[in-house]
NUVEXLO-466856 format. One record per residue (C-alpha): residue number from 1; residue in one letter; x, y, z. Coordinates in Angstrom, 2 decimals. Layout:
+-----+---------+---------+---------+---------+
! num ! residuo !       x !       y !       z !
+-----+---------+---------+---------+---------+
! NUM !       a !       X !       Y !       Z !
...
+-----+---------+---------+---------+---------+
% end
This chain:
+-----+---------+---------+---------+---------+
! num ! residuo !       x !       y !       z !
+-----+---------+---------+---------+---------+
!   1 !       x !    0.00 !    0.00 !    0.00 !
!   2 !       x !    1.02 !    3.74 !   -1.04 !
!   3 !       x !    2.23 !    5.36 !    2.06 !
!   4 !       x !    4.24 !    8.34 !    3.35 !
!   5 !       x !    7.21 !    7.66 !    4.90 !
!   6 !       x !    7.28 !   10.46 !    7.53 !
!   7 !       x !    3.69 !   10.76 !    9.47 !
!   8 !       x !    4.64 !   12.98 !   11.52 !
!   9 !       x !    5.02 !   15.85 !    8.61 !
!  10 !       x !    2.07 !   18.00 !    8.82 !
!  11 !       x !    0.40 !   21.75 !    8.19 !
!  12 !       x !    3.59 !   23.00 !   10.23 !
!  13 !       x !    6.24 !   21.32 !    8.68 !
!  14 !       x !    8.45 !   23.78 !    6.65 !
!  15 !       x !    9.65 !   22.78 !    3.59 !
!  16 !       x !   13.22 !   22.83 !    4.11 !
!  17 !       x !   12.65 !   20.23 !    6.93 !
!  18 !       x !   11.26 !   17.96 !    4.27 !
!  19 !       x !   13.91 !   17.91 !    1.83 !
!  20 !       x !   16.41 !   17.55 !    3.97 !
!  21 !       x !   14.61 !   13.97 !    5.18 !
!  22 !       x !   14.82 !   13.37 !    1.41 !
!  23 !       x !   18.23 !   15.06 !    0.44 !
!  24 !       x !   19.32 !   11.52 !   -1.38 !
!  25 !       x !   16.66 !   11.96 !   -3.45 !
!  26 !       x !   16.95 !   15.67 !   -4.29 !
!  27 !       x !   20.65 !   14.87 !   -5.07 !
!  28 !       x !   21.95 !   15.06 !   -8.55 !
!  29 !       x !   18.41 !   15.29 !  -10.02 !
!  30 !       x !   17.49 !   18.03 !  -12.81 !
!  31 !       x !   14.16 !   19.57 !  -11.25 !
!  32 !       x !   11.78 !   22.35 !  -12.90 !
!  33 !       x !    9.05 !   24.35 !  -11.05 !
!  34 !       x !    7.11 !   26.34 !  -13.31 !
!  35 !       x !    5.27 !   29.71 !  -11.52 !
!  36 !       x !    9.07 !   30.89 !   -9.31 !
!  37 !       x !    8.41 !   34.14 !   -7.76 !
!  38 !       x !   10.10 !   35.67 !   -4.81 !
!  39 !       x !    6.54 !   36.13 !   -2.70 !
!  40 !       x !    5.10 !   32.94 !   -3.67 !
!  41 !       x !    5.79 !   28.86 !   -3.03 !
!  42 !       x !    7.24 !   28.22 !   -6.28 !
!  43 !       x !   10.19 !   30.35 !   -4.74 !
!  44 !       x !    9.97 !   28.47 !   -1.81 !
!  45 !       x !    9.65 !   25.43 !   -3.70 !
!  46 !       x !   12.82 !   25.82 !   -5.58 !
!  47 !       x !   14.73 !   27.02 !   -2.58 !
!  48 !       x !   14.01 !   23.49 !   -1.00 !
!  49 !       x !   15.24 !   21.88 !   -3.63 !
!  50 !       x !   18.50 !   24.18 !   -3.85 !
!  51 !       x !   18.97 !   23.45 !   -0.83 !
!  52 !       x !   20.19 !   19.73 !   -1.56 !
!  53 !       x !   22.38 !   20.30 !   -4.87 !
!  54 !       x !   19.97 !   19.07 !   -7.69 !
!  55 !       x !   22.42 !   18.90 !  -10.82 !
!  56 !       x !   19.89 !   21.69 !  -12.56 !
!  57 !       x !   17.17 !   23.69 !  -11.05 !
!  58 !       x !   14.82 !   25.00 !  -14.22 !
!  59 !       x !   12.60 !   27.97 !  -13.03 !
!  60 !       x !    9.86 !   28.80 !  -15.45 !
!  61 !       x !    7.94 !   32.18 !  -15.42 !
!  62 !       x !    6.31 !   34.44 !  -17.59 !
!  63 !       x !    8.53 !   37.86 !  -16.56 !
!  64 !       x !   12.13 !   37.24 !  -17.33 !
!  65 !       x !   13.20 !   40.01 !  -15.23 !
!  66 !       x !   11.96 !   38.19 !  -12.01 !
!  67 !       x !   12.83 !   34.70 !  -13.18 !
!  68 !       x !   16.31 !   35.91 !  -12.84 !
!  69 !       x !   15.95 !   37.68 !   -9.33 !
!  70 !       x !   14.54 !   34.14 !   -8.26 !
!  71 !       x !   17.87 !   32.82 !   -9.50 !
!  72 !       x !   20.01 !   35.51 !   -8.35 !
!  73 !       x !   18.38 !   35.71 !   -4.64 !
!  74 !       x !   18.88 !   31.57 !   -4.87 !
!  75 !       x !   22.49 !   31.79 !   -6.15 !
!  76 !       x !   23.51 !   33.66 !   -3.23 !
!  77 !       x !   22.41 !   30.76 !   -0.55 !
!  78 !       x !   23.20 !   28.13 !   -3.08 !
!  79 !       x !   25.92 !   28.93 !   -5.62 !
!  80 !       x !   26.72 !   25.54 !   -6.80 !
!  81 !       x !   23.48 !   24.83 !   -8.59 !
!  82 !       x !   23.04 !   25.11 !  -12.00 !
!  83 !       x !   20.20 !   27.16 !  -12.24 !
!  84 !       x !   18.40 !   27.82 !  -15.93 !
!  85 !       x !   15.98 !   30.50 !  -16.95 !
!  86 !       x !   12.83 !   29.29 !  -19.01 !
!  87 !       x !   10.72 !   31.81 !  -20.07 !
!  88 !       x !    6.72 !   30.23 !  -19.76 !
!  89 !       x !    3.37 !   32.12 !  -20.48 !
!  90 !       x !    0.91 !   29.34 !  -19.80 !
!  91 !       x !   -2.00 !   31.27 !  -20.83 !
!  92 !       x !   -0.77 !   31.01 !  -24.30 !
!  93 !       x !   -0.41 !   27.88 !  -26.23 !
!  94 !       x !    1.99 !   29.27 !  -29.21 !
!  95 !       x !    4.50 !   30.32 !  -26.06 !
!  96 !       x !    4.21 !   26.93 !  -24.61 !
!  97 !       x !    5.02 !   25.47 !  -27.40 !
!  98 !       x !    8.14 !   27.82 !  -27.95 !
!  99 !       x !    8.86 !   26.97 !  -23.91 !
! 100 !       x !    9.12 !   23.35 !  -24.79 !
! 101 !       x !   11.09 !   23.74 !  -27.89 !
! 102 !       x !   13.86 !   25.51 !  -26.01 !
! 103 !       x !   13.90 !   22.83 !  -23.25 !
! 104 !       x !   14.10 !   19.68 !  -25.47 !
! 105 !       x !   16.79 !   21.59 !  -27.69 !
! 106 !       x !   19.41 !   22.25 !  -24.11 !
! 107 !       x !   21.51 !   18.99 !  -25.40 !
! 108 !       x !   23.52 !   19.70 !  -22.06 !
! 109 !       x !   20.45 !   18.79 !  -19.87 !
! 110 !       x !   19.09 !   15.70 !  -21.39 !
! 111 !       x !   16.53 !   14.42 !  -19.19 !
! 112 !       x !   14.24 !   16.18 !  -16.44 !
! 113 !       x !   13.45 !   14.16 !  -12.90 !
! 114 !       x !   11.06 !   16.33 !  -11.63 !
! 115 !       x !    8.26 !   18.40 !  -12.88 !
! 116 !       x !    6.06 !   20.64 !  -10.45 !
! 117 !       x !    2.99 !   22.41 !  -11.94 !
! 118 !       x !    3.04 !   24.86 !   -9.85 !
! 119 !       x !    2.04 !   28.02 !  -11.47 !
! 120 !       x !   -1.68 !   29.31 !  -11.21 !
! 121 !       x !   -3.86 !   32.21 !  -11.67 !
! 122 !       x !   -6.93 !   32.63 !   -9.49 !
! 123 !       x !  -10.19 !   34.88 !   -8.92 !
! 124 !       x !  -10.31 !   36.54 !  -11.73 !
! 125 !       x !  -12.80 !   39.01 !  -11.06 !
! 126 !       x !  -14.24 !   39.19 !  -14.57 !
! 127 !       x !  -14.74 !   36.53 !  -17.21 !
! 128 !       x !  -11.64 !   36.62 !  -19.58 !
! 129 !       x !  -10.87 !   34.65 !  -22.10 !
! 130 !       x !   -7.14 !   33.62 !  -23.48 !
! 131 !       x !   -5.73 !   34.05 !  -27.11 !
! 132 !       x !   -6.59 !   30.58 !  -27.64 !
! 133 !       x !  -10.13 !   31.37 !  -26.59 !
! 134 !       x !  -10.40 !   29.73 !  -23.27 !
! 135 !       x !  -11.63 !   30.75 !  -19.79 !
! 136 !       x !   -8.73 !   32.02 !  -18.90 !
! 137 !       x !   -8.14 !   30.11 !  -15.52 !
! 138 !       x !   -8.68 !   26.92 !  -17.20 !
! 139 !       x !   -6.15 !   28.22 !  -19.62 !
! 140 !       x !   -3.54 !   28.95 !  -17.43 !
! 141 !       x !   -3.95 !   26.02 !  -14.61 !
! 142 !       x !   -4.91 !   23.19 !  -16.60 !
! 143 !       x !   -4.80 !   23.43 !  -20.63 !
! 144 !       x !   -0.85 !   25.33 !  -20.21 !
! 145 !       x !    0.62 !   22.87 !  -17.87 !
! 146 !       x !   -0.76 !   20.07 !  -19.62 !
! 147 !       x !    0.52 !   21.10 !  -23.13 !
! 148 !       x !    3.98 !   21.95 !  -21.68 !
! 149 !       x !    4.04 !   18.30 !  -20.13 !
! 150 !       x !    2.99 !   16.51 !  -22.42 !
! 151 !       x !    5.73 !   17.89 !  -25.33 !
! 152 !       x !    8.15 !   17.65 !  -22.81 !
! 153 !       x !    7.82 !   13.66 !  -22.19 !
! 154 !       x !   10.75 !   13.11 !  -24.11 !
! 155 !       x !   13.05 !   14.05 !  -21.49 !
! 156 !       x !   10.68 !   12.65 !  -18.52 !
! 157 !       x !   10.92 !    9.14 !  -20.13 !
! 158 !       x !   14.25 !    9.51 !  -20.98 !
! 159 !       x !   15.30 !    9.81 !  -16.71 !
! 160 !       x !   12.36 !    7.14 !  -15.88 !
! 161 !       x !   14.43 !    4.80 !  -18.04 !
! 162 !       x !   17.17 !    5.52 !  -15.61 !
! 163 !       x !   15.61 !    5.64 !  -12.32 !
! 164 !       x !   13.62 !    3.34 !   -9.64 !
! 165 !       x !    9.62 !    2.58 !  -10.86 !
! 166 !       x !    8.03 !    6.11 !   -9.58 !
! 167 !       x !   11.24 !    7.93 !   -9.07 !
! 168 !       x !   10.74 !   10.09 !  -12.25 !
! 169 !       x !    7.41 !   12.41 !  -11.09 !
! 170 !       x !    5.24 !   14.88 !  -12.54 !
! 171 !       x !    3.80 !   16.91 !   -9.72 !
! 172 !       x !    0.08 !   18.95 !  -10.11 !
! 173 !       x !    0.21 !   21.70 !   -7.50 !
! 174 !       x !   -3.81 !   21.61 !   -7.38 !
! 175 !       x !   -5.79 !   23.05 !   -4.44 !
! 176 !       x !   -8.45 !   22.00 !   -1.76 !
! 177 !       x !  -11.47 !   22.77 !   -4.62 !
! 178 !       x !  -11.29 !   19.19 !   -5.45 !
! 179 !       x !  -12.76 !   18.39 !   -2.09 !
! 180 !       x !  -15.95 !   20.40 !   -3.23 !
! 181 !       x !  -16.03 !   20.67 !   -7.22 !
! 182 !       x !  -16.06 !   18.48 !  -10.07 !
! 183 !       x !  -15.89 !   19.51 !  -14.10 !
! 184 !       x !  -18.52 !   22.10 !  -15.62 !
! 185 !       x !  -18.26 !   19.67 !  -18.82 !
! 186 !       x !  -20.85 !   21.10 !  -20.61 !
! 187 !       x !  -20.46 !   24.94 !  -20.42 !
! 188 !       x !  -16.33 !   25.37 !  -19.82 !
! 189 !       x !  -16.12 !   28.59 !  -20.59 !
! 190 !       x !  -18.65 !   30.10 !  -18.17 !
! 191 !       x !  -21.25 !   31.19 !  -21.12 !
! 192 !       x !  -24.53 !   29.57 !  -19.39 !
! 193 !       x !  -26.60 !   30.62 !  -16.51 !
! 194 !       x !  -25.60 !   28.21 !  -13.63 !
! 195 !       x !  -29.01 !   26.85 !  -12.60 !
! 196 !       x !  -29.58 !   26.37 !  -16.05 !
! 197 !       x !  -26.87 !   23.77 !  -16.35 !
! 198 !       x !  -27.02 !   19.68 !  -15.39 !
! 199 !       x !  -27.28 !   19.38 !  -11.61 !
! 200 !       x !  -24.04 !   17.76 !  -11.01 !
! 201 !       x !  -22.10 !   20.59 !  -12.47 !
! 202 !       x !  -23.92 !   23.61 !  -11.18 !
! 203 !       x !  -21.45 !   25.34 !   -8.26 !
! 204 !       x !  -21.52 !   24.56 !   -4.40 !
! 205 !       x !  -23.62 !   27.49 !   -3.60 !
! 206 !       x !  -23.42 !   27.98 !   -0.15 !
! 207 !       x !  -19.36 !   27.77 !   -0.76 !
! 208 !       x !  -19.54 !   30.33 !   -3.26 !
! 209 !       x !  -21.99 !   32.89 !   -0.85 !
! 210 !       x !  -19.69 !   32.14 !    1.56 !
! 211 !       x !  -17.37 !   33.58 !   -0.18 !
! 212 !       x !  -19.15 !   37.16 !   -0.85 !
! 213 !       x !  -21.26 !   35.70 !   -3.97 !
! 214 !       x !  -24.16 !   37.65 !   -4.41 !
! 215 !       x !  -27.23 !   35.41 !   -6.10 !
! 216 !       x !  -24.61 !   32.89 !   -7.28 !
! 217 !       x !  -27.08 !   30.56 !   -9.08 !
! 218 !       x !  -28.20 !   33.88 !  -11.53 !
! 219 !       x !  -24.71 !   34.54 !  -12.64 !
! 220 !       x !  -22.83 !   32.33 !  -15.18 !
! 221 !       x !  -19.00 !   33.56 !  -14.50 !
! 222 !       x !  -18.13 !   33.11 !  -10.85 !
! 223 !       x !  -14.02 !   33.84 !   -9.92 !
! 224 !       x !  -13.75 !   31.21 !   -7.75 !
! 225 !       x !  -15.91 !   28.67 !   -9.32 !
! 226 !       x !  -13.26 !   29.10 !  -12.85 !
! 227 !       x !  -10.69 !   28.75 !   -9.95 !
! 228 !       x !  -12.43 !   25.27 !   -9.47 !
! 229 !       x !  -12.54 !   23.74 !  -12.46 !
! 230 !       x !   -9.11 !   24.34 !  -13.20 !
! 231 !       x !   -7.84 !   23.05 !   -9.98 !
! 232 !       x !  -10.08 !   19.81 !  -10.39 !
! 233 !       x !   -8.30 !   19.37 !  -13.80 !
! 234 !       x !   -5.01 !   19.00 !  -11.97 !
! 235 !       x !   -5.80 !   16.15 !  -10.13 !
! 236 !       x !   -7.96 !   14.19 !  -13.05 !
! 237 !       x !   -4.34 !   15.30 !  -14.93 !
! 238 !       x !   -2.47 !   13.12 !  -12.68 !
! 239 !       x !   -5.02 !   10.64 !  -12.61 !
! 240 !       x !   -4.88 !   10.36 !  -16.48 !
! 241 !       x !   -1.19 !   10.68 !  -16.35 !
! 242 !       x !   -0.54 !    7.69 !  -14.40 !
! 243 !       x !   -2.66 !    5.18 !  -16.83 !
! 244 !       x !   -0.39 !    6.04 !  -19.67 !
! 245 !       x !    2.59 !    6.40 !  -17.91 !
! 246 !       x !    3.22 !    4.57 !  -14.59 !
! 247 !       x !    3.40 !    0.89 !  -15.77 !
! 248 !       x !    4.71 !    1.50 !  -19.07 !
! 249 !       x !    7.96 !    3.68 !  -18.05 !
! 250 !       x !    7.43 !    4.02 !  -14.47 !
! 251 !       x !    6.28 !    8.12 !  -14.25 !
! 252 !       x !    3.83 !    8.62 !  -11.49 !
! 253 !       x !    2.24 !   11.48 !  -11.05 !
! 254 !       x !    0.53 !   12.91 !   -7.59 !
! 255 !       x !   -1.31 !   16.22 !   -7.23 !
! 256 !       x !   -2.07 !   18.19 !   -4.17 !
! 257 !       x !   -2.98 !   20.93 !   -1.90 !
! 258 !       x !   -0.26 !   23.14 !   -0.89 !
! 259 !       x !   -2.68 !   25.04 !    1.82 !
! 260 !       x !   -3.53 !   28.64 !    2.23 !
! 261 !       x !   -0.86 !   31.29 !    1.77 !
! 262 !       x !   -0.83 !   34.80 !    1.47 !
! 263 !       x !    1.12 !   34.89 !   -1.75 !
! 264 !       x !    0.29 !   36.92 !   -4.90 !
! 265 !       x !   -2.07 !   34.28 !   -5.77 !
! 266 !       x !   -5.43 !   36.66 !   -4.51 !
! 267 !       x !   -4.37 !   39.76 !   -5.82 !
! 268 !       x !   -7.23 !   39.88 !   -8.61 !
! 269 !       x !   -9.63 !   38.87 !   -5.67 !
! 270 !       x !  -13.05 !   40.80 !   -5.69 !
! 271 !       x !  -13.74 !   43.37 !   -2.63 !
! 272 !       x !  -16.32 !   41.07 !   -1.63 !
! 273 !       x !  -14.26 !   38.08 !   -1.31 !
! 274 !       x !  -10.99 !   39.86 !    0.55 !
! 275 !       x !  -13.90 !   40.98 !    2.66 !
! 276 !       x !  -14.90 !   37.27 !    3.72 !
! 277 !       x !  -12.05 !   36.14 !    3.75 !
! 278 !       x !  -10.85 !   38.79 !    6.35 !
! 279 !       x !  -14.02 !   37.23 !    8.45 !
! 280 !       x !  -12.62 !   34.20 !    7.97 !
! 281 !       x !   -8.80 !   35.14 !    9.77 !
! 282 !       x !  -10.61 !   36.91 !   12.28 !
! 283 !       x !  -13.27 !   33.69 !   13.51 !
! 284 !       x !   -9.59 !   31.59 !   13.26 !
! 285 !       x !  -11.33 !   29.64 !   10.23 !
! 286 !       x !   -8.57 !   29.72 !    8.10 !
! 287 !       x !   -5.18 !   28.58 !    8.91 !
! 288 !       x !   -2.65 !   30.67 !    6.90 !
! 289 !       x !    0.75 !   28.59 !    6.60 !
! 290 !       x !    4.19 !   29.98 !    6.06 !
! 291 !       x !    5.38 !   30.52 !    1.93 !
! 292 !       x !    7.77 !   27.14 !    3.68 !
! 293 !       x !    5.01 !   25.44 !    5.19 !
! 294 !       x !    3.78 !   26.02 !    1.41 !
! 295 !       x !    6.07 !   24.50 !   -0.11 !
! 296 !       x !    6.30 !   21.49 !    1.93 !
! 297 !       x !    3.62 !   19.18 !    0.21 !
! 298 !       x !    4.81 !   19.77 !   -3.13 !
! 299 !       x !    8.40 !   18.41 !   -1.71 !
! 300 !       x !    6.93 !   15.51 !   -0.17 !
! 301 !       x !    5.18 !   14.51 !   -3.37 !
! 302 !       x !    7.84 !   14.98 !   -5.66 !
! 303 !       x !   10.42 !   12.91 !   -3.75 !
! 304 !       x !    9.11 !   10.76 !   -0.87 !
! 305 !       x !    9.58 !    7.26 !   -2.39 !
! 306 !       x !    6.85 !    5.51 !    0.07 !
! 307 !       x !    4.55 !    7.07 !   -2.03 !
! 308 !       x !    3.72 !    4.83 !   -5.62 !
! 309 !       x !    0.19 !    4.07 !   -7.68 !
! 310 !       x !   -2.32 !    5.15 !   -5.66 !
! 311 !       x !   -4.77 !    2.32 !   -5.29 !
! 312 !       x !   -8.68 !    1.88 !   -4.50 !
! 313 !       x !   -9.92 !    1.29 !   -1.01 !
! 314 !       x !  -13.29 !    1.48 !    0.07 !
! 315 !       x !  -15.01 !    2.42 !   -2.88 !
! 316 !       x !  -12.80 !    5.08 !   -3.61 !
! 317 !       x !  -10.65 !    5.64 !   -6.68 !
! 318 !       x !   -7.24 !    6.94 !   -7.08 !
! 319 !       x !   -7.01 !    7.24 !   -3.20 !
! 320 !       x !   -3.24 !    8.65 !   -2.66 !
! 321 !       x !   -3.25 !   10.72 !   -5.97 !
! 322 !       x !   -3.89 !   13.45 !   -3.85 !
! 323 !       x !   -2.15 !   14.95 !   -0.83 !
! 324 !       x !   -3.04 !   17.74 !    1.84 !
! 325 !       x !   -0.74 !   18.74 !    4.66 !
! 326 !       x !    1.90 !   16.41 !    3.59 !
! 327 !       x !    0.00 !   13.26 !    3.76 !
! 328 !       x !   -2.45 !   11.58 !    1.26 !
! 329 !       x !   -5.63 !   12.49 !    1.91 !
! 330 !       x !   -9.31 !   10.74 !    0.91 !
! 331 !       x !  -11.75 !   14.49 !    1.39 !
! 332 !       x !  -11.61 !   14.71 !   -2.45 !
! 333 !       x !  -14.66 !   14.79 !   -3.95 !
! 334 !       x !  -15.39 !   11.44 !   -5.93 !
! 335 !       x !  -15.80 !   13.32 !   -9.47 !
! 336 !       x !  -12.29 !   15.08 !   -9.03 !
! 337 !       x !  -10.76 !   11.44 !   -8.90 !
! 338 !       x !  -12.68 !    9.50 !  -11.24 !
! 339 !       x !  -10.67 !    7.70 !  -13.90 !
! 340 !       x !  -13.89 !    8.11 !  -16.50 !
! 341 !       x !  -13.20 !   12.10 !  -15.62 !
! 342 !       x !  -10.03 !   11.89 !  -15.96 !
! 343 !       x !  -10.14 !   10.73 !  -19.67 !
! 344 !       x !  -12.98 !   12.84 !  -20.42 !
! 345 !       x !  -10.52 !   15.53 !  -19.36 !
! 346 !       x !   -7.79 !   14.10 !  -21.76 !
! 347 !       x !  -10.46 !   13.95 !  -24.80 !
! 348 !       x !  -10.97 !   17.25 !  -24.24 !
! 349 !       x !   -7.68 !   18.37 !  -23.43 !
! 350 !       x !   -6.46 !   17.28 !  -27.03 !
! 351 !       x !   -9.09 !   18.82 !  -28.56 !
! 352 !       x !   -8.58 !   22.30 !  -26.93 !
! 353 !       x !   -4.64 !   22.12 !  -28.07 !
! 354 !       x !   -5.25 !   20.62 !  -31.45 !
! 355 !       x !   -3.22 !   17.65 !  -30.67 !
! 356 !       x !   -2.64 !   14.10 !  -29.31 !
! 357 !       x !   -0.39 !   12.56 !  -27.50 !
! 358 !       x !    0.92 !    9.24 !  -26.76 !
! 359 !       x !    4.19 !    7.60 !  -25.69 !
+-----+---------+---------+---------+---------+
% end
């Protein structure tokens, strides 16, 4: 059975902690975190790793300018990494593709060990669609990472071939939606009235009043219900990842919840939802964790080798596919770890990036 190997890790644990438990692992291996920023846990993310001299440390971002003061700030504490710059707008499919170009063509870094998803948009208070025409959430979260990972593969098979089964990981920084949402299949970019739409996919309500939603069932656009669905797509990612991948070259892929942060992550946030969430902080409701603490799932899924292909119990699919506060955790909802989701989700994925994949 799929288990952690340190229980005792939990909301607390900072991430530096963690990878030192797993510095063996962390050692030697070329790692890239896509989403590095100096106020958010893809900083703190890469820092971890640094920390235990990974042969190269990628860090992907959209602004050059603070890709390299990631790299700069991280040179300083950890100067004998080789650190690489990778330039990654994942709202936009023709700059993916130019992203993934670049990395397959660096003949001097022929494989990649690690992959973290980690970069996000969320609560976009208005409806806005990409330059590929898709909610623009969805866009970024989902549809980006999984075009970048997917023309990557190359170099992800090419370590699996030279590492343990489940060694070679993509990781699908997701968020605690999947405990509460599931896939708006028939209306993905936010065009129909909610309560006009199948039961199953219409919004959690209450959550979303909650949350400073005014008459959430008349609107069709709601920030943190796009949030959602893209987050959802993460882990039915991994899920769909593993059946291609984990028995034929021995990838695995885990997603999780990193926990709340105040990072740059809420800075589009509606009035009405800073409001609630201030509420929130003040009734002790939320539990805001350090940008370490942060970090410190991600690092437990990309490198703790008790954890391998998640496997059914009680009912439940894909249990172990998805972690919270450093240890797998069953509160998702059943839709966000269905395998028939998950493929729908591939289907679909292909079709939005006018392309197919298989290895």
């Amino acid at each position: 059975m799929t288990a952690t190997t340190y229980s005792n890790f939990d909301e607390k644990t900072e991430s530096l902690e963690v990878a030192e438990k797993f510095a063996d692992q962390i050692h030697g291996k070329t790692i890239l975190v896509t989403g590095v920023n100096r106020g958010g846990i893809g900083f703190s993310t890469a820092k971890a790793f640094a920390s235990r001299s990974p042969s190269h440390l990628i860090i992907a971002g959209r602004n050059t300018s603070r890709i390299q003061e990631c790299i700069d700030a991280l040179k300083v504490e950890f100067p004998h990494v080789d650190y690489r710059a990778l330039k990654l707008d994942l709202s936009s499919q023709k700059v993916v593709r130019e992203a993934a170009a670049a990395l397959l063509s660096w003949n001097d870094i022929p494989e990649v060990n690690i992959l973290v998803n980690n970069a996000a948009v969320m609560n976009l208070p208005d409806r806005t669609l990409s330059e590929d025409g898709l909610e623009m959430q969805f866009a970024t979260n989902h549809i980006g990472h999984f075009l970048f990972t997917c023309l990557i593969m190359p170099k992800l098979i090419k370590a699996a071939k030279n590492s343990p089964k489940g060694a070679t990981r993509v990781i699908n920084v997701s968020s605690l939606s999947p405990t509460r949402a599931g896939m708006r299949w028939s209306d993905i970019n936010f065009e129909k009235i909610n309560k006009t739409l199948p039961k199953e996919e219409q919004p959690p309500y209450g959550m979303h009043r909650t949350w400073g939603a005014i008459e959430p069932e008349e609107k069709s656009y709601l920030p943190l219900e796009g949030y959602n669905q893209s987050k959802v797509a993460n882990v039915l990612f991994s899920i769909a990842l593993n059946k291609r991948l984990y028995e034929k070259y021995g990838i695995l892929s885990i997603a999780l919840h990193p926990g709340i942060i105040q990072t740059e992550l809420s800075r589009y946030a509606a009035p009405e939802t800073l409001k609630a969430m201030g509420e929130f902080l003040k009734k002790g409701d939320l539990y805001i964790k350090t940008l370490g603490a942060g970090a410190s799932t991600t690092i437990v899924a990309a490198m703790d080798p008790g954890l391998g292909m998640p496997r059914e119990r009680d009912g439940k699919e894909n249990l172990g596919v998805y972690l919270i506060d450093c240890q797998i955790s069953d509160k998702a909802d059943p839709r966000a770890i269905s395998s028939n989701e998950a493929e729908k989700l591939w289907t679909l994925s292909e079709e939005l990036v006018k392309d197919t994949f298989s290895w």
